[in-house]
N, CA, C and O of each residue as an XYZ file, in Angstrom:
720
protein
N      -2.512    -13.685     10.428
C      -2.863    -12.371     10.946
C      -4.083    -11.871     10.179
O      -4.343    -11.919      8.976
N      -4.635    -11.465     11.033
C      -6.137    -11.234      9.762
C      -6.270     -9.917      9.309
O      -5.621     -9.145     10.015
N      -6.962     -9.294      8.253
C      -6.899     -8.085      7.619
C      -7.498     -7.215      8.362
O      -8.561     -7.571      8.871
N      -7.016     -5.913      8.618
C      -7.384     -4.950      9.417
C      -8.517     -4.207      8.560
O      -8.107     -3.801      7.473
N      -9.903     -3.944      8.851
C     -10.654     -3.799      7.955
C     -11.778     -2.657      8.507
O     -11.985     -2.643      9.721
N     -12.456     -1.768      7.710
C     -13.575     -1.291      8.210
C     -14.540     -2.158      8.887
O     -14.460     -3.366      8.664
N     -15.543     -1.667      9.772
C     -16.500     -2.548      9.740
C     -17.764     -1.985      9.207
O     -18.837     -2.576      9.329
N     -17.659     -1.074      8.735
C     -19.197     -0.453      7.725
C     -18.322      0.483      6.972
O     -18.044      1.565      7.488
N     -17.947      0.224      6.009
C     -17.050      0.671      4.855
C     -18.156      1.679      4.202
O     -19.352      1.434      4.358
N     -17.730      2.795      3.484
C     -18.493      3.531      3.220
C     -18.066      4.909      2.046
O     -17.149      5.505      2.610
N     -18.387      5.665      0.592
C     -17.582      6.076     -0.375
C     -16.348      5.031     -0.726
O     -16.510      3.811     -0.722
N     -15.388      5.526     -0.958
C     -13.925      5.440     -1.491
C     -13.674      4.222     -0.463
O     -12.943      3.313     -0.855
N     -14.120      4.163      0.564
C     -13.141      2.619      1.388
C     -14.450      1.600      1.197
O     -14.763      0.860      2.130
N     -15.183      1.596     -0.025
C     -16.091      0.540     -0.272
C     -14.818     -0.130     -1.322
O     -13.874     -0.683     -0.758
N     -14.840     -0.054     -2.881
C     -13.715     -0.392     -3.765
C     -12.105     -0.866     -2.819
O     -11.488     -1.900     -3.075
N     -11.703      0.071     -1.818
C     -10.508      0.208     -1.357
C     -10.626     -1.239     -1.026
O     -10.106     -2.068     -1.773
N     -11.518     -1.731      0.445
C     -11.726     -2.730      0.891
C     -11.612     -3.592      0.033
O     -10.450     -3.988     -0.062
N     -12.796     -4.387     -1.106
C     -12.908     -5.050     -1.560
C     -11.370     -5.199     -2.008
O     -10.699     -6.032     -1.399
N     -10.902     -4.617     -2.799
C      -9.523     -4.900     -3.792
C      -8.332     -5.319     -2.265
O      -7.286     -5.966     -2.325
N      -8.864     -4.790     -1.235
C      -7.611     -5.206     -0.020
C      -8.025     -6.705      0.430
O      -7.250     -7.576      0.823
N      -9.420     -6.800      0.280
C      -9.615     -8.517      0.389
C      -9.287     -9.274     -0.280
O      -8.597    -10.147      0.247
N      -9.503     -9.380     -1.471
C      -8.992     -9.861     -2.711
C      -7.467    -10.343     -2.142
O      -7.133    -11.286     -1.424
N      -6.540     -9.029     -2.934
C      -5.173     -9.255     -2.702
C      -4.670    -10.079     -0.916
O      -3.479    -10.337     -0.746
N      -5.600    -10.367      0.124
C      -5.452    -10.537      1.376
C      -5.224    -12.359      1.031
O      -4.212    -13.033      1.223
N      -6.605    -12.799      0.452
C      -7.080    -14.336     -0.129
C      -6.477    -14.466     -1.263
O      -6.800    -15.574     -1.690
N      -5.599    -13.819     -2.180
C      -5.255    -14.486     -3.128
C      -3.635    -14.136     -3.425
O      -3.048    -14.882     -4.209
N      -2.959    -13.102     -2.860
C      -1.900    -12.521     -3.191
C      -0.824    -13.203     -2.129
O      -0.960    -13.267     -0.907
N       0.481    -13.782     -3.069
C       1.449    -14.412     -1.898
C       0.696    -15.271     -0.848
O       0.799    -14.986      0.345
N       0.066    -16.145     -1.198
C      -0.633    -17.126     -0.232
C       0.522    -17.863      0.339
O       0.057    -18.469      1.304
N       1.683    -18.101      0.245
C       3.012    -19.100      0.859
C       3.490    -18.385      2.264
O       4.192    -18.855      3.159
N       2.593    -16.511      2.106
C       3.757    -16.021      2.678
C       2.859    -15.358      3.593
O       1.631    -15.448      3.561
N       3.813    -14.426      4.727
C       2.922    -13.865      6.018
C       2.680    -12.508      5.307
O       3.591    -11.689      5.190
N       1.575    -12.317      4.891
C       1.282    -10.654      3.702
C      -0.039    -10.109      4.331
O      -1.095    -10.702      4.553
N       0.270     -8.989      4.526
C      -1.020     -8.578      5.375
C      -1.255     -7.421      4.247
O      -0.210     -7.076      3.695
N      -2.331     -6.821      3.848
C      -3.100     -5.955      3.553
C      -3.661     -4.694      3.862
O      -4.857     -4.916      4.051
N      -3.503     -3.862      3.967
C      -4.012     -2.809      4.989
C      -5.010     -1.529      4.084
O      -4.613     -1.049      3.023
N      -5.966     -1.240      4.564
C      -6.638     -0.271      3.493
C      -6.244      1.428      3.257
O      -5.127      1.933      3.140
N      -7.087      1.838      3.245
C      -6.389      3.148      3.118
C      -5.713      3.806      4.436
O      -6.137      3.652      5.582
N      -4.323      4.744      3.971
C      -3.432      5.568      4.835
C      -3.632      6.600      4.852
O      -4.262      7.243      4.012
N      -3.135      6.975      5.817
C      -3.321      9.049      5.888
C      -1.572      8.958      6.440
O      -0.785      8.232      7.047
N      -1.692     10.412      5.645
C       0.128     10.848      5.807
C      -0.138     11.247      7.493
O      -1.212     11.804      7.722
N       0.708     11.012      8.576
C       0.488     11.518      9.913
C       1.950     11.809     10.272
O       2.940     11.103     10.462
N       1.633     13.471     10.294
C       2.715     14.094     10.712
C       3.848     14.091     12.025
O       3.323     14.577     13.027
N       4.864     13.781     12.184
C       5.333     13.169     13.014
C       7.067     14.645     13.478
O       7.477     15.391     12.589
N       7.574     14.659     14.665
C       8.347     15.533     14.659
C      10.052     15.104     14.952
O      10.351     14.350     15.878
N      10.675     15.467     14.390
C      10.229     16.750     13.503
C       9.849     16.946     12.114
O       9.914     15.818     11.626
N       9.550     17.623     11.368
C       8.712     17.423      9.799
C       8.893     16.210      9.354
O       9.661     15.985      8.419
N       8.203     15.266      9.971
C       8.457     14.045      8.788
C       7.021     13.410      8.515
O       6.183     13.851      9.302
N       6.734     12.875      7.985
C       5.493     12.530      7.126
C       5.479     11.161      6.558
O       6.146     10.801      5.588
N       4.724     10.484      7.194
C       4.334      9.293      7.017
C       3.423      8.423      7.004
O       2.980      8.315      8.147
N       2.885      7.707      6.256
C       1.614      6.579      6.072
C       1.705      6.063      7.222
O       2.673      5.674      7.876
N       0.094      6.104      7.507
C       0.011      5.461      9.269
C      -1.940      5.421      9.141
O      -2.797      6.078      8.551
N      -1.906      4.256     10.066
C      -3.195      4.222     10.401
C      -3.428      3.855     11.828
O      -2.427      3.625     12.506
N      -4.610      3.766     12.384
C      -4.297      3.337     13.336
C      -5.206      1.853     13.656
O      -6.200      1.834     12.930
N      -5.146      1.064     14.230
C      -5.272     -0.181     14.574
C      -6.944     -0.130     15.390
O      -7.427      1.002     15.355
N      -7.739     -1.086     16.015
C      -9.017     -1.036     16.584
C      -8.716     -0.767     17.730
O      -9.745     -0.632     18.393
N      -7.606     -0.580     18.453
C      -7.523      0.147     19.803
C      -6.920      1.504     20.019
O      -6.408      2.097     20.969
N      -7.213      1.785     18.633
C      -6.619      3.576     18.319
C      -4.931      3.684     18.331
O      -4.350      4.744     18.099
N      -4.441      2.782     18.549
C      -2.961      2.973     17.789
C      -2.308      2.898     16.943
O      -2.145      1.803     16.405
N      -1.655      4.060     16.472
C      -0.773      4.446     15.335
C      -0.203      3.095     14.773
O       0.190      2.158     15.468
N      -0.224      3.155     13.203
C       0.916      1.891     12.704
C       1.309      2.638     11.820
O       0.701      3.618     11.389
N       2.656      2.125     11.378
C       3.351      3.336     10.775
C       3.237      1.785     10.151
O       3.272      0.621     10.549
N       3.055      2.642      8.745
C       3.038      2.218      7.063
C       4.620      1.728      7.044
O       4.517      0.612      7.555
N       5.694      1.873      6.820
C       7.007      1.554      6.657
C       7.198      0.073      6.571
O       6.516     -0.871      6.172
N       8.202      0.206      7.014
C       8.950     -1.032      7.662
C       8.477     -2.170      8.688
O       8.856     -2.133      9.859
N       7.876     -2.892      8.347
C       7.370     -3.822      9.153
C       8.436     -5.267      9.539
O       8.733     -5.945      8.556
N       8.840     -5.600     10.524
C       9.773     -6.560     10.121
C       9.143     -8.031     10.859
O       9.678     -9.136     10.949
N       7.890     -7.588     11.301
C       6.863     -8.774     12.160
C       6.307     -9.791     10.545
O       6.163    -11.013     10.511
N       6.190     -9.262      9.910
C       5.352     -9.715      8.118
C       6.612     -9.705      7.278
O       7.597     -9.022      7.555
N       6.486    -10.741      5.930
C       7.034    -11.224      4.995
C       6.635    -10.047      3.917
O       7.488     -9.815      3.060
N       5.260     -9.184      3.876
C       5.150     -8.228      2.863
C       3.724     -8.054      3.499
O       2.864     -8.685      4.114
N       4.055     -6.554      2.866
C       2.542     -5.620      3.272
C       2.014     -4.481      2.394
O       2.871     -3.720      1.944
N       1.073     -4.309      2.166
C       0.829     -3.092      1.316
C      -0.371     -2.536      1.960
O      -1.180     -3.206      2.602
N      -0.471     -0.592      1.636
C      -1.039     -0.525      1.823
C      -2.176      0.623      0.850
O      -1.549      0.663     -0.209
N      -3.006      1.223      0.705
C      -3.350      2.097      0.037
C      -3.481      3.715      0.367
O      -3.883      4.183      1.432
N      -3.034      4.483     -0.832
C      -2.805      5.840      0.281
C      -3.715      7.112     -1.188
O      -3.396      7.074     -2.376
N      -4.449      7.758     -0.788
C      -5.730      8.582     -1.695
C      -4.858      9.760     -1.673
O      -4.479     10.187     -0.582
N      -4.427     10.450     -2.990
C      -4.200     11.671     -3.429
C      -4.984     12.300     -2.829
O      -5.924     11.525     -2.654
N      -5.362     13.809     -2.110
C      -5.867     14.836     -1.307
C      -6.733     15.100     -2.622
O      -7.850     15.467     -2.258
N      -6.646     15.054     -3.925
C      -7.856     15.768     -4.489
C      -8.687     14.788     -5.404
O      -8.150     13.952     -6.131
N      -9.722     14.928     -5.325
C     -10.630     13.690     -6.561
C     -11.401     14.491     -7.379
O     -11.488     15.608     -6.869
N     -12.135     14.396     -8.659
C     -13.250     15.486     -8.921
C     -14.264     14.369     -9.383
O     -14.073     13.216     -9.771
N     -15.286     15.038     -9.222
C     -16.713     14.707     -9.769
C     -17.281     15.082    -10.925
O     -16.886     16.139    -11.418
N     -18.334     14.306    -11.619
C     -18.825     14.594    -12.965
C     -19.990     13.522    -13.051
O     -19.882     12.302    -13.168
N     -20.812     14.081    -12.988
C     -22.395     13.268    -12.938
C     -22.483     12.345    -11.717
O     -23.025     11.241    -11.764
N     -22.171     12.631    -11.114
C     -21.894     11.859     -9.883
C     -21.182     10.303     -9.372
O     -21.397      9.400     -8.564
N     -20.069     10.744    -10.587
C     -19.234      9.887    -10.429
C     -18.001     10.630     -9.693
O     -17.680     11.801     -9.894
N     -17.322      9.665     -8.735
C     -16.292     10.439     -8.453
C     -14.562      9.634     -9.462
O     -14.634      8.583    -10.099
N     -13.897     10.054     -9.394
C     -12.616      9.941     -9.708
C     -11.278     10.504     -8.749
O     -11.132     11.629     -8.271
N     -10.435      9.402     -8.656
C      -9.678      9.518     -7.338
C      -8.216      8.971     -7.854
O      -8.300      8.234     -8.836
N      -7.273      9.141     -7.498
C      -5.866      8.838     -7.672
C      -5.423      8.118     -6.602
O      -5.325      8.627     -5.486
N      -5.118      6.862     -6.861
C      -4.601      6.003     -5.516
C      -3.795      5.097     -5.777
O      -3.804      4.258     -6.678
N      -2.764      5.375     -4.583
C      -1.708      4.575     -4.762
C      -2.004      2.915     -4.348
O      -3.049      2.625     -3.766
N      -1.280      2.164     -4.602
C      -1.296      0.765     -3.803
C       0.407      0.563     -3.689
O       1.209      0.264     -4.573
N       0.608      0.831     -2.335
C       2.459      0.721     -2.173
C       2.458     -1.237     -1.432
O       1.689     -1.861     -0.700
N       3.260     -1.440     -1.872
C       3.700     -2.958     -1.664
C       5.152     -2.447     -1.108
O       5.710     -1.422     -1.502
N       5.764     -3.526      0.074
C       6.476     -3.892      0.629
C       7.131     -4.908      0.792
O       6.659     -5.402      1.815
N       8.068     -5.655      0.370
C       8.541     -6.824      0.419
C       9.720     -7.213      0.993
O      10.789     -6.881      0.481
N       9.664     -7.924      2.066
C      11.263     -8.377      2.863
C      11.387     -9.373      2.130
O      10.748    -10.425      2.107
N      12.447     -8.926      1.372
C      13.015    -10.531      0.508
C      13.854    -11.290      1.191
O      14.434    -12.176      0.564
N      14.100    -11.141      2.513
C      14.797    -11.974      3.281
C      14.268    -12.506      4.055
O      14.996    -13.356      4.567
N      12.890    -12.453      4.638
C      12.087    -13.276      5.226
C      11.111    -13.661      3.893
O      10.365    -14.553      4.298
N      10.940    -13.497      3.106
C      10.380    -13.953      1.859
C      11.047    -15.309      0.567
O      11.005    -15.322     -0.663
N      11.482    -16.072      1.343
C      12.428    -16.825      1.153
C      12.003    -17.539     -0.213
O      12.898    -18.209     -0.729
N      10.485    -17.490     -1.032
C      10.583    -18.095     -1.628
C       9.829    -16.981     -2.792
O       8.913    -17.174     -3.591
N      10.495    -15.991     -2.548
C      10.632    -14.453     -3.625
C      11.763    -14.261     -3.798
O      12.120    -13.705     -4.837
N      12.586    -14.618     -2.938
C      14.346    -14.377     -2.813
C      14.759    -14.673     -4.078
O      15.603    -13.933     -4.585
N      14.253    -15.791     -4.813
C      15.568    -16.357     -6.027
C      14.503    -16.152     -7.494
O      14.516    -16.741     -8.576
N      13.526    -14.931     -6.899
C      12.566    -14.529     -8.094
C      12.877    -12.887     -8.468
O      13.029    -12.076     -7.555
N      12.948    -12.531     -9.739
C      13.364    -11.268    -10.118
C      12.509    -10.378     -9.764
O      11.343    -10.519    -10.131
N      12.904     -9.215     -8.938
C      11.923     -7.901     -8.372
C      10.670     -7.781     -9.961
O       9.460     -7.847     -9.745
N      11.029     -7.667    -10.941
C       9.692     -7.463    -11.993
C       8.708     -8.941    -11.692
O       7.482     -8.880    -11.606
N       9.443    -10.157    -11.564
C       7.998    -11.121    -11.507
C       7.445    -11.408    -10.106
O       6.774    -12.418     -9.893
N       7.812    -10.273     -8.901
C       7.186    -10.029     -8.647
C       5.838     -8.657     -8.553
O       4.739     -8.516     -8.016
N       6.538     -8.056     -9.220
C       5.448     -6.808     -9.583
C       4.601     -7.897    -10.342
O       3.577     -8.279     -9.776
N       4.934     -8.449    -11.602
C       4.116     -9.317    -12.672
C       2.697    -10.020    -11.726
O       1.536    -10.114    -12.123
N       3.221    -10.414    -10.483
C       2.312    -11.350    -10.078
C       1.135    -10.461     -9.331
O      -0.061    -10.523     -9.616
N       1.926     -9.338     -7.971
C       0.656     -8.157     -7.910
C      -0.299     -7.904     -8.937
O      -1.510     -8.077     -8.798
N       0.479     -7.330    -10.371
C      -0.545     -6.769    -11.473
C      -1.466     -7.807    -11.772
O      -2.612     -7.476    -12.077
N      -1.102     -9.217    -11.731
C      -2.448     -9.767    -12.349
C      -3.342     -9.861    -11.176
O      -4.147    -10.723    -11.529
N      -3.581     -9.585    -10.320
C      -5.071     -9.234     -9.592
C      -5.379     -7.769     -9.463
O      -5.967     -7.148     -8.578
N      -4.892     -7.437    -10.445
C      -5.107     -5.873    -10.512
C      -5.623     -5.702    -11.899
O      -6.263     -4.678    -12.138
N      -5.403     -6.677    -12.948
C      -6.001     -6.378    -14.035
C      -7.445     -6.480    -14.390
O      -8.116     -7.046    -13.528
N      -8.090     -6.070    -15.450
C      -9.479     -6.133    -15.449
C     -10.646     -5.106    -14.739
O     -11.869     -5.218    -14.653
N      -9.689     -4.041    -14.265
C     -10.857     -3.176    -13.539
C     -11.412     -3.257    -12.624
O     -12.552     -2.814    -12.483
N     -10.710     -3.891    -11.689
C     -11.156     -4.501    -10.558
C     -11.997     -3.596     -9.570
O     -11.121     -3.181     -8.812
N     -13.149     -3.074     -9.163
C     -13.444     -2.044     -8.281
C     -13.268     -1.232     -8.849
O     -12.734     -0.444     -8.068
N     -13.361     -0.615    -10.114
C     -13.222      0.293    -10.257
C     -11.713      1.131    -10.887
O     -11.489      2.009    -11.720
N     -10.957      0.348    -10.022
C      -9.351      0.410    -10.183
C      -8.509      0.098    -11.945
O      -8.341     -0.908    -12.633
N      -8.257      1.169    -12.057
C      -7.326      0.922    -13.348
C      -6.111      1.230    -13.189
O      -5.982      1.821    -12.117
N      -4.914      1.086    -13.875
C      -3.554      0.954    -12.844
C      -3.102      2.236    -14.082
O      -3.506      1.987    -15.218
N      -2.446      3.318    -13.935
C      -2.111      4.169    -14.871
C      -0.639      4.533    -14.840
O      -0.209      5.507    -15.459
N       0.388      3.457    -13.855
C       1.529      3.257    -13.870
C       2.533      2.933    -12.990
O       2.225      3.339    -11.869
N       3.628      2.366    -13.005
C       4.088      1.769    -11.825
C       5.246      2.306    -11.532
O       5.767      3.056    -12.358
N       5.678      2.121    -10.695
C       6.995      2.865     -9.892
C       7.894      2.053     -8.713
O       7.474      1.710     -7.608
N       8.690      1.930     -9.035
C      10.422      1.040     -8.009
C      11.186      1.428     -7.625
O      11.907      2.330     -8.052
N      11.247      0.663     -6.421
C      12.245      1.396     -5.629
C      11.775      2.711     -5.064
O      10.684      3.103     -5.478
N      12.553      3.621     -4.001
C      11.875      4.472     -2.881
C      11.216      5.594     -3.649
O      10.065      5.908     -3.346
N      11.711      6.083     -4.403
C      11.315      6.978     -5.079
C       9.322      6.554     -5.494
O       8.611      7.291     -6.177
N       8.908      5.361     -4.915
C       7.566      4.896     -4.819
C       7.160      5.687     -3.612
O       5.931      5.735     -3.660
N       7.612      6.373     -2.487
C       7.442      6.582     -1.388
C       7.173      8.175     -1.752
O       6.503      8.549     -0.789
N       7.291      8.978     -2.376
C       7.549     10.455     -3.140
C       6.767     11.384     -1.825
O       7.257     12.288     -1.148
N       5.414     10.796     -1.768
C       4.572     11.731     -1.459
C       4.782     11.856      0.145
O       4.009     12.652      0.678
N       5.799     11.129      1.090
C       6.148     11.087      2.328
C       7.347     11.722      2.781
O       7.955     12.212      1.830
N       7.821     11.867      3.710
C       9.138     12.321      3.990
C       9.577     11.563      5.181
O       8.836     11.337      6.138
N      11.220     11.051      5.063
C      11.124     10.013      5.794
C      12.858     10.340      6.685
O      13.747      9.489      6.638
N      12.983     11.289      7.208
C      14.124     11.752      7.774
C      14.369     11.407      9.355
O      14.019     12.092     10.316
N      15.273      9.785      9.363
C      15.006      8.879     10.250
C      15.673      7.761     10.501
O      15.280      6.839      9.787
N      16.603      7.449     11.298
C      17.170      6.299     10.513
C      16.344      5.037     11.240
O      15.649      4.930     12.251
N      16.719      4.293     10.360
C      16.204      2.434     10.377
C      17.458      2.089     11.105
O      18.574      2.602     11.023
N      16.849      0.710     12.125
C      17.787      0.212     12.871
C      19.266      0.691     13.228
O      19.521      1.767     13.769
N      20.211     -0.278     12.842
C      21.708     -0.048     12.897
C      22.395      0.895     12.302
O      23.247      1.612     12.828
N      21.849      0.913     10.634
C      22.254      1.661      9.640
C      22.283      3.110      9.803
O      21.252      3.691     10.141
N      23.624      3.899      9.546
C      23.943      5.095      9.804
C      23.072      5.670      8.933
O      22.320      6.505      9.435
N      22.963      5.462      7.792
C      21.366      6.184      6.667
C      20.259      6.601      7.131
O      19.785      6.369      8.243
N      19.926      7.079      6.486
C      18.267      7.421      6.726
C      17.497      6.491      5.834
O      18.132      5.802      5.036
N      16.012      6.393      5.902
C      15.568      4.881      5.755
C      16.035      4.685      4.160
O      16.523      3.660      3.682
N      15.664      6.350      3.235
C      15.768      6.215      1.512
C      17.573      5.719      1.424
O      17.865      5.174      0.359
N      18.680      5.871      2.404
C      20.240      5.304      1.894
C      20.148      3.959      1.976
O      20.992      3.470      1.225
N      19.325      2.875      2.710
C      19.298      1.513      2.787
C      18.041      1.004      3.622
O      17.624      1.138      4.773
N      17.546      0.180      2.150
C      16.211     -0.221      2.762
C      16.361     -1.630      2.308
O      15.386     -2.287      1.946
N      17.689     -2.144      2.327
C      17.749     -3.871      2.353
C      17.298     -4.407      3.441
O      17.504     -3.668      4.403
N      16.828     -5.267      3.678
C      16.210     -6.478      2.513
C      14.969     -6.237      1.864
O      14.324     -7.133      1.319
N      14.566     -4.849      1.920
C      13.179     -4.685      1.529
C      12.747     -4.057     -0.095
O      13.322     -2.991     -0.317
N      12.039     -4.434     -0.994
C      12.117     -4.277     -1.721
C      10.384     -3.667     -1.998
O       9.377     -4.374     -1.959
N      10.445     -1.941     -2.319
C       9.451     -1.257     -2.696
C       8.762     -1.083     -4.014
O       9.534     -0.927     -4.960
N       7.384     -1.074     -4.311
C       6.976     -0.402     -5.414
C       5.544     -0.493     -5.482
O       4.856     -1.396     -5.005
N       5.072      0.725     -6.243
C       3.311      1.293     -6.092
C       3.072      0.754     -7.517
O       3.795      0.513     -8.484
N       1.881      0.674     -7.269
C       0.731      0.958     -8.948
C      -0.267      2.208     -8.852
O      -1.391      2.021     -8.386
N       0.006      3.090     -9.154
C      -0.666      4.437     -9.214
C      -2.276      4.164    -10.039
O      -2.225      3.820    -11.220
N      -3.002      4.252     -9.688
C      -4.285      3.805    -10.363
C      -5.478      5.091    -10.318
O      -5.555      6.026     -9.522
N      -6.274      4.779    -11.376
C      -7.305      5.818    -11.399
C      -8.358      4.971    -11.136
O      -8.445      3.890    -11.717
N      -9.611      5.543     -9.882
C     -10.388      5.020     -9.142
C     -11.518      5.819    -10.044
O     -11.339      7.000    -10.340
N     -12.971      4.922    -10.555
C     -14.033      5.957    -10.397
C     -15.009      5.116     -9.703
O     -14.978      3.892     -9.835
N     -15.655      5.559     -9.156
C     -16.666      5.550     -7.662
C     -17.906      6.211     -7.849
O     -18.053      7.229     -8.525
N     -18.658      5.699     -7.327
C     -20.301      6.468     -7.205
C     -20.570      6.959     -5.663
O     -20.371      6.057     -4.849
N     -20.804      7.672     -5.343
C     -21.039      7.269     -3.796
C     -21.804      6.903     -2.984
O     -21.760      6.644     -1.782
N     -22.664      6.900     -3.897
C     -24.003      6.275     -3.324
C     -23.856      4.443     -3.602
O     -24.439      3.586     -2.938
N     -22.880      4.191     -4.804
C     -23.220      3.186     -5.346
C     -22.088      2.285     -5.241
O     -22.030      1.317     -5.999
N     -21.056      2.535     -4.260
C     -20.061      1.697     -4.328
C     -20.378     -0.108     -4.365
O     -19.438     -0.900     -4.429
């Protein structure tokens, strides 16, 4: 499946991109992992709030639950950044998704080595990107609201999200904008 991508990337989705290519060519290569760049929360009724983008024929994809892919992540920009000599600085998440049940050969690997393996293409400053902390399990999802249930399950998606296994790297972005 190929990476859903700008085609003249431009500020903040210059870095975004690059680091979504990267992780596209090098992250879980065994497995079906798609990449997706930055999200916008898109309000949905009744009050619920969710990562979504939309696709090259203008349709909605809801960030969630994907059960077509083995794992997906995507990136989602805190509403505020500030500037200082014309650098910008930005807060961004990178949320990962993982069906460990179509992920058959993550299944008999401990949820940390796989965070372990995300972080190392995240180390080094990649774009800009410095990682300033990580977070597991739904409580990675904070900044959404998700009042809804998934399939069969009488829950709403945060009471059971087996087989899927969540978690972000919260990172501090600095950017030029002229100079991405």
């Amino acid at each position: 499946m190929p990476t859903p991508t700008i085609t003249t990337p431009v500020g903040i989705d210059i870095p975004i991109q690059k680091l979504q290519n990267k992780l596209t060519a090098k992250l879980w290569t065994g497995l079906n992992y798609l990449s997706y760049g930055q999200s916008e929360i898109i309000e949905g009724v009744p009050k619920v709030y969710v990562p979504g983008t939309t696709n090259k024929n203008g349709e909605y994809i809801d960030m969630f639950l994907q059960d077509t892919i083995d794992a997906h992540s995507f990136f989602y920009v805190q509403p505020t950044e500030t500037e200082e000599d014309g650098v910008h600085t930005a807060e961004v998440d990178l949320i990962f998704f993982v069906n460990l049940s179509k992920a058959s050969d993550l299944l008999t690997r401990a949820k940390e080595e796989i965070i372990k393996e995300a972080r190392g293409y995240l180390r080094g400053d990649p774009y800009g990107f410095k990682i300033t902390g990580t977070t597991k399990g739904v409580t990675s999802l904070s900044d959404f609201s998700f009042e809804r249930k998934v399939g069969k399950e009488s829950g709403g998606f945060a009471d059971n999200m087996q087989p899927y296994f969540v978690f972000k790297f919260t990172m501090e972005l600095k950017y030029k904008l002229n100079n991405c």
